[in-house]
C-alpha positions as CSV (number, residue, x, y, z in Angstrom):
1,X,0.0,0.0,0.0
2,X,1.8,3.4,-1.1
3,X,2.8,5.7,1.9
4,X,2.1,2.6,4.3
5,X,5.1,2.8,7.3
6,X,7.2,-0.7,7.4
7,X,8.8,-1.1,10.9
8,X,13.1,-1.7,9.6
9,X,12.9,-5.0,11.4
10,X,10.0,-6.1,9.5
11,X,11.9,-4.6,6.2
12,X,15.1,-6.5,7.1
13,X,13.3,-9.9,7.9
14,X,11.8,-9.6,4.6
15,X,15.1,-8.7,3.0
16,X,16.8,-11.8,4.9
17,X,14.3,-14.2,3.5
18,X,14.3,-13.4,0.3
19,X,17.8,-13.4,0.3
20,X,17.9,-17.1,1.7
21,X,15.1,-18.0,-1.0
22,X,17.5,-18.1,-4.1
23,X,19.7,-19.7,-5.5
24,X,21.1,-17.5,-8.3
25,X,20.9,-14.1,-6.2
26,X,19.1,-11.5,-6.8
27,X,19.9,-7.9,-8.3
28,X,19.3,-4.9,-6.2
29,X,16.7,-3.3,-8.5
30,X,14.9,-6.7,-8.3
31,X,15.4,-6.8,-4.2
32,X,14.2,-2.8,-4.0
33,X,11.1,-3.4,-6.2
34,X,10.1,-6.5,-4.7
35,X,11.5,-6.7,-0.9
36,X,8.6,-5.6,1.5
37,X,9.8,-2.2,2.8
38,X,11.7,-1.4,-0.3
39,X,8.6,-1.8,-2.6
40,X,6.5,0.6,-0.4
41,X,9.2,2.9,-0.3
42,X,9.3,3.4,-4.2
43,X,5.5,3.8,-4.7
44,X,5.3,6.4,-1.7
45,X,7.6,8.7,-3.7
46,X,11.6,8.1,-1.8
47,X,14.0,9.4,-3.3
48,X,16.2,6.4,-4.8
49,X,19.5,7.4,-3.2
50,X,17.7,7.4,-0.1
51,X,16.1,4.0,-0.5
52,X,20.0,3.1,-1.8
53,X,21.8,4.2,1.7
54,X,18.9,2.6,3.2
55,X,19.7,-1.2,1.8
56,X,23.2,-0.4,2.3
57,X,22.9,0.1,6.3
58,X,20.7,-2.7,5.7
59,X,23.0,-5.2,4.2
60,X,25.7,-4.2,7.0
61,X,23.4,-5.0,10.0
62,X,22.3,-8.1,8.7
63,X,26.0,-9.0,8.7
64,X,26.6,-7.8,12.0
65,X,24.0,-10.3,13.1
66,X,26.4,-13.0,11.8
67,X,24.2,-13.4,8.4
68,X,26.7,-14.2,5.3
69,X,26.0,-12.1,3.0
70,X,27.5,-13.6,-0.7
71,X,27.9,-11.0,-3.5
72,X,28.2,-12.3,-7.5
73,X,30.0,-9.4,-8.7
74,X,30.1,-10.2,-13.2
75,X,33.5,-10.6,-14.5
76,X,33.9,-7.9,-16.0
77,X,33.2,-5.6,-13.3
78,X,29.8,-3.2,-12.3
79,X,30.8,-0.1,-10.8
80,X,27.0,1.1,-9.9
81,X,26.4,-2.3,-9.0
82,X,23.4,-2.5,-11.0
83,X,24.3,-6.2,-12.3
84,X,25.9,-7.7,-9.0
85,X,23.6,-10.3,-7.4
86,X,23.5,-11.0,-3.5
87,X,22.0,-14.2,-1.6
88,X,22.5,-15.7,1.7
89,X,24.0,-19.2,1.5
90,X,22.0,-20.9,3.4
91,X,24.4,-23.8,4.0
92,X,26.7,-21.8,6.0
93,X,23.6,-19.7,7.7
94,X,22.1,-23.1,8.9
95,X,22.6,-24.0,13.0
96,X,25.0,-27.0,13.9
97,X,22.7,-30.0,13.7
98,X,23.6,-30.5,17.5
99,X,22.2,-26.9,18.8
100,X,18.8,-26.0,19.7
101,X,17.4,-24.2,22.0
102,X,15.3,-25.3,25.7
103,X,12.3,-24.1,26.1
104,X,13.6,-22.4,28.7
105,X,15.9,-20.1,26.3
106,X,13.0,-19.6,24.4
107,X,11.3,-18.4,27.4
108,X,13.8,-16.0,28.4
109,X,14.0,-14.8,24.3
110,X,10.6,-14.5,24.6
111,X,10.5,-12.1,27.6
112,X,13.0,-10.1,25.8
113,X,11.2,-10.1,22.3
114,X,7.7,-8.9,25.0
115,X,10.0,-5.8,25.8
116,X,10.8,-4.7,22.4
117,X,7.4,-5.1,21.2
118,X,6.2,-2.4,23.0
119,X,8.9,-0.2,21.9
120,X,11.4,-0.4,24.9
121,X,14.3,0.0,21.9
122,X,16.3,-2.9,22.9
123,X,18.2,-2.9,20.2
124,X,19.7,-6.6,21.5
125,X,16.0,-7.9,21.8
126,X,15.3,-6.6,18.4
127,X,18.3,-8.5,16.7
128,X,17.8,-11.6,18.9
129,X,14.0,-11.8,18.1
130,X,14.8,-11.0,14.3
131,X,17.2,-13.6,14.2
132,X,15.5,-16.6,15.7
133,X,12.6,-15.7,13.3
134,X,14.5,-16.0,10.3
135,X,15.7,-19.0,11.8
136,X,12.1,-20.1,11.8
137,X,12.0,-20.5,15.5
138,X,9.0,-19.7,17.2
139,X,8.2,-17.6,19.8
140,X,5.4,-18.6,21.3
141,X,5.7,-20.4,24.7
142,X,4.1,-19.6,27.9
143,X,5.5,-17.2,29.7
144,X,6.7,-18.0,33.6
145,X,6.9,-15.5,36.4
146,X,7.8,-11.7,35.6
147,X,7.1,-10.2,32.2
148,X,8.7,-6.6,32.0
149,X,6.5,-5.0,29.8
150,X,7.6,-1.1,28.8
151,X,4.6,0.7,27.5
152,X,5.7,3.4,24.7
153,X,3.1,6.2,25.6
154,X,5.5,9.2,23.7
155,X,4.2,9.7,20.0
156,X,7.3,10.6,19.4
157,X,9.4,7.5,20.1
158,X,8.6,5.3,17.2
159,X,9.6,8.1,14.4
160,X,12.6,8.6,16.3
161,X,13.9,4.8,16.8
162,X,13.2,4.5,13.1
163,X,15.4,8.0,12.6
164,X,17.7,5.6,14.7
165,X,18.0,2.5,13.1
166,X,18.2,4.3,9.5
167,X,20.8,6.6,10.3
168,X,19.2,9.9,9.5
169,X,18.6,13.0,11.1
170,X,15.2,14.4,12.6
171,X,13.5,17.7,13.1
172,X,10.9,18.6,16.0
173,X,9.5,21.9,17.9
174,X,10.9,21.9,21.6
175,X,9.8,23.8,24.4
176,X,12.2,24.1,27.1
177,X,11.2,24.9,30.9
178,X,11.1,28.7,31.4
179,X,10.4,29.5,28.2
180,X,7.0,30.8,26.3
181,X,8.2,29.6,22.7
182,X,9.1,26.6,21.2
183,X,12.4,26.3,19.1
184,X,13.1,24.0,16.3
185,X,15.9,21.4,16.8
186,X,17.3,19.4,14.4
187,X,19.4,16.4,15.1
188,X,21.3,13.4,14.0
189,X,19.8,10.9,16.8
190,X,22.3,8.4,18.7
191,X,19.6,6.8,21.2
192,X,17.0,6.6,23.4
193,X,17.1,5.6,27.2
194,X,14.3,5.4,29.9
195,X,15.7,7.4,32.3
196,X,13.8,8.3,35.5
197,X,10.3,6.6,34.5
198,X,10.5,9.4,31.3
199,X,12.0,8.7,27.5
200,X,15.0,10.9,26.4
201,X,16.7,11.6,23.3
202,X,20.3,11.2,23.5
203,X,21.4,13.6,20.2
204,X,23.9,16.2,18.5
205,X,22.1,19.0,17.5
206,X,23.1,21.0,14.3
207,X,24.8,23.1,15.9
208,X,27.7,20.6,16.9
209,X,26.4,20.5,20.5
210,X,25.6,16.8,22.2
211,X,22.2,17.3,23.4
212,X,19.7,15.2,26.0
213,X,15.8,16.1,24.8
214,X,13.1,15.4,27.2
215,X,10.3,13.4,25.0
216,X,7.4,14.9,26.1
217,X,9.1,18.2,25.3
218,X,8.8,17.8,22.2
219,X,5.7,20.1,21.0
220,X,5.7,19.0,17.0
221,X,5.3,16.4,15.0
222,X,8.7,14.9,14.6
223,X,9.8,14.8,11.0
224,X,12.7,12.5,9.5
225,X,15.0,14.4,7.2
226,X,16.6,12.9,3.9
227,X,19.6,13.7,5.8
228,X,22.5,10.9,7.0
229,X,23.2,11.0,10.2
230,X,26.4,11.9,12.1
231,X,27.9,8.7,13.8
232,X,28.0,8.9,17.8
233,X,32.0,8.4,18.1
234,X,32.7,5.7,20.4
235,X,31.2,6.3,24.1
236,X,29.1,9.2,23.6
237,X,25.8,7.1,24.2
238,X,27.2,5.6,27.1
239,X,28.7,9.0,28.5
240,X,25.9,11.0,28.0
241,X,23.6,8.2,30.0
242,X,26.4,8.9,32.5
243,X,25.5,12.4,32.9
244,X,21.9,11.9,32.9
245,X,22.6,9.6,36.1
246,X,24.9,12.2,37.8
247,X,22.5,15.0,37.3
248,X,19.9,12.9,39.2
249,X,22.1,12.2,42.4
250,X,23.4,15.6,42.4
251,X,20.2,17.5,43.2
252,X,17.8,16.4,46.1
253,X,13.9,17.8,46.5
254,X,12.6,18.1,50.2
255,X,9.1,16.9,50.3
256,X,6.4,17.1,53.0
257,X,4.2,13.9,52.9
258,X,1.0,12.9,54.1
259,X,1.8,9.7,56.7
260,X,0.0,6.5,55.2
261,X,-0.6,8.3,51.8
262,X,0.1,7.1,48.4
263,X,2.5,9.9,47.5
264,X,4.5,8.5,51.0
265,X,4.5,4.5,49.3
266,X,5.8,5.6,46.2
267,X,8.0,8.6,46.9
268,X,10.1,6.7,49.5
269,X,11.0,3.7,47.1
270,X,12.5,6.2,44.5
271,X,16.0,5.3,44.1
272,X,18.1,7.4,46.2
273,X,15.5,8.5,48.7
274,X,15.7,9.0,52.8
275,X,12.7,9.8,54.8
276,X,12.9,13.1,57.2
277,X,10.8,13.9,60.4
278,X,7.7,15.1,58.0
279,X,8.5,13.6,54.7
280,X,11.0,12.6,51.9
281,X,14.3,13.6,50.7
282,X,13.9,12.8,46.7
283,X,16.8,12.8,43.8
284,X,15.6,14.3,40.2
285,X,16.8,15.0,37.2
286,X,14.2,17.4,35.7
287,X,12.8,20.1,38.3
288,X,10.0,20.3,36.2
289,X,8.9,17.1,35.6
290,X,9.6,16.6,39.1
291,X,6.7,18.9,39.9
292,X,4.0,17.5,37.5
293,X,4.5,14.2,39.3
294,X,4.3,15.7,42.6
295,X,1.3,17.4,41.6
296,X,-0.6,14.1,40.2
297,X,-0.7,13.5,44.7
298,X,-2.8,16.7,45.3
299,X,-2.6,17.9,48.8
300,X,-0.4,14.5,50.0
301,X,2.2,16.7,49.2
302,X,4.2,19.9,49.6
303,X,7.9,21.4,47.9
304,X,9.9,22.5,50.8
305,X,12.8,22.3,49.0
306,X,14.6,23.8,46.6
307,X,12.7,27.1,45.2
308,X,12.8,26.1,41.4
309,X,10.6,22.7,42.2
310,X,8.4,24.5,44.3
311,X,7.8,27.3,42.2
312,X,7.4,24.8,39.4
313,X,5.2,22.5,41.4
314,X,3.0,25.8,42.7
315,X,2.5,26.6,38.8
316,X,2.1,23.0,37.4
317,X,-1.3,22.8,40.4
318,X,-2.7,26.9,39.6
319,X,-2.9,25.6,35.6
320,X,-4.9,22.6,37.4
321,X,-7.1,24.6,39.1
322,X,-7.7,27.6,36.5
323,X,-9.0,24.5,34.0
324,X,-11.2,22.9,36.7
325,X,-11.8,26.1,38.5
């Protein structure tokens, strides 16, 4: 169906199968007018040098999940690789005839394929899940104990994991605390962590600046660019997860509780916290998004500490009461 969105995994399953189905090979104008993913990409109007990086990237993360690729390049050479044909031998894609998995692996794969469905952006649960598929292994036993199940609630986060996984840059309207107006940001996206119960964007912004982006900050639509992507050198996810972290143990909210109360149950398992004679000692990250949670307890609680929460928390519960009021 023209225009119709096809997840990259489902793309790159698609692409892996029909790889494994011939013999011969295949060309890539017959794989990008054929392939799920590719096919919809044509007839929705991509530019073909964009649907050309794209099976590119694709072709290089199918080999990092340990999927040969072979390429039939013609004797005499093809510099546009218009005439080269590519297949996966399936001989040397096959598992040892003495492995398979228990059902308990397939249980635990299965917890981690129940994550990723519901957009956690494992990337490791995405390949293993792709993988055993194409492997036609299936999924489906009963689960035991614990299912972690991470619910993507942010509109934003499936454009951007896709932005992710194809390596190109993203647009959006961002409206950051203290400020009246939104500005535009664009980005090349590195990742996405769930830090603090919240979705963040871990980015460099045009303007050579690594940035952090609060999800529900954004205040657009987010829109993918036919731009590539700059690579995150080595680290920079990792580091800039770092400093999320650091910035929550470094600041500390006083907060008056209600004894017995709801807000008291929840705010004294945060990570971090220590109870005082009236109430709780809490670590943030975000003053502000601090104060819209303390405000979803109503009079259980009350800011002591420091002045930007509770001026942030005072505003978050007037806006509440001038729409109810």
């Amino acid at each position: 169906m023209p225009g119709q969105a096809i997840r990259p995994e489902d793309r790159l399953f698609h692409l892996i199968l029909a790889l494994m189905a011939t013999t011969q090979g295949l060309s890539k104008d017959s794989i990008l007018a054929t392939v799920r993913g590719y096919r919809e990409d044509i007839e929705s109007g991509a530019s073909r040098a964009t649907i050309e990086r794209r099976f590119e990237r694709d072709k290089d993360l199918i080999r990092d999940l340990g999927i040969p690729i072979d390429t039939l390049t013609p004797p005499d050479g093809d510099s546009d690789n218009k005439l080269t044909l590519y297949r996966i031998p399936k001989t040397d894609y096959d598992l040892p005839d003495d492995w398979e998995l228990t059902s308990q692996d397939v249980r635990l794969l299965n917890i981690a394929a129940a994550v990723w469905r519901e957009g956690s952006l494992s990337s490791e649960a995405r390949v293993t899940h792709l993988k055993l598929a194409s492997l036609g292994i299936q999924m489906d036993e009963p689960l035991i104990g614990f299912l972690p199940v991470i619910t993507a609630r942010d509109p934003a986060l499936d454009t951007l994991r896709r932005a992710i996984d194809e390596g190109v840059q993203v647009r959006f309207d961002y409206l950051t605390p203290g400020e009246n107006t939104p500005k535009t940001r664009t980005v090349s996206p590195w990742g996405i962590v769930l830090h603090e119960g919240r979705w963040h964007l871990l980015s460099l912004e045009s303007t050579g600046q690594q940035k952090t982006f609060l999800l529900r900050r954004m205040v657009s639509t987010v829109e993918t660019l036919d731009l590539s992507s700059v690579q995150a050198p080595d680290g920079a996810v990792d580091a800039m997860t770092a400093e999320l972290d650091d910035l929550y143990w470094s600041q500390e909210a006083t907060v008056w509780v209600e004894p017995g109360s709801q807000a008291e149950l929840e705010l004294v398992h945060r990570a971090g916290s220590t109870r005082t004679a009236t109430g709780v000692r809490v670590h943030y990250t975000d003053a502000k998004a601090l104060a819209s949670e303390l405000a979803g307890f109503g009079p259980e609680v009350r800011v002591e500490a420091p002045d930007e929460v509770r001026d942030f928390h005072r505003e978050v519960l007037d806006q509440v009461a001038g729409a109810h009021g």
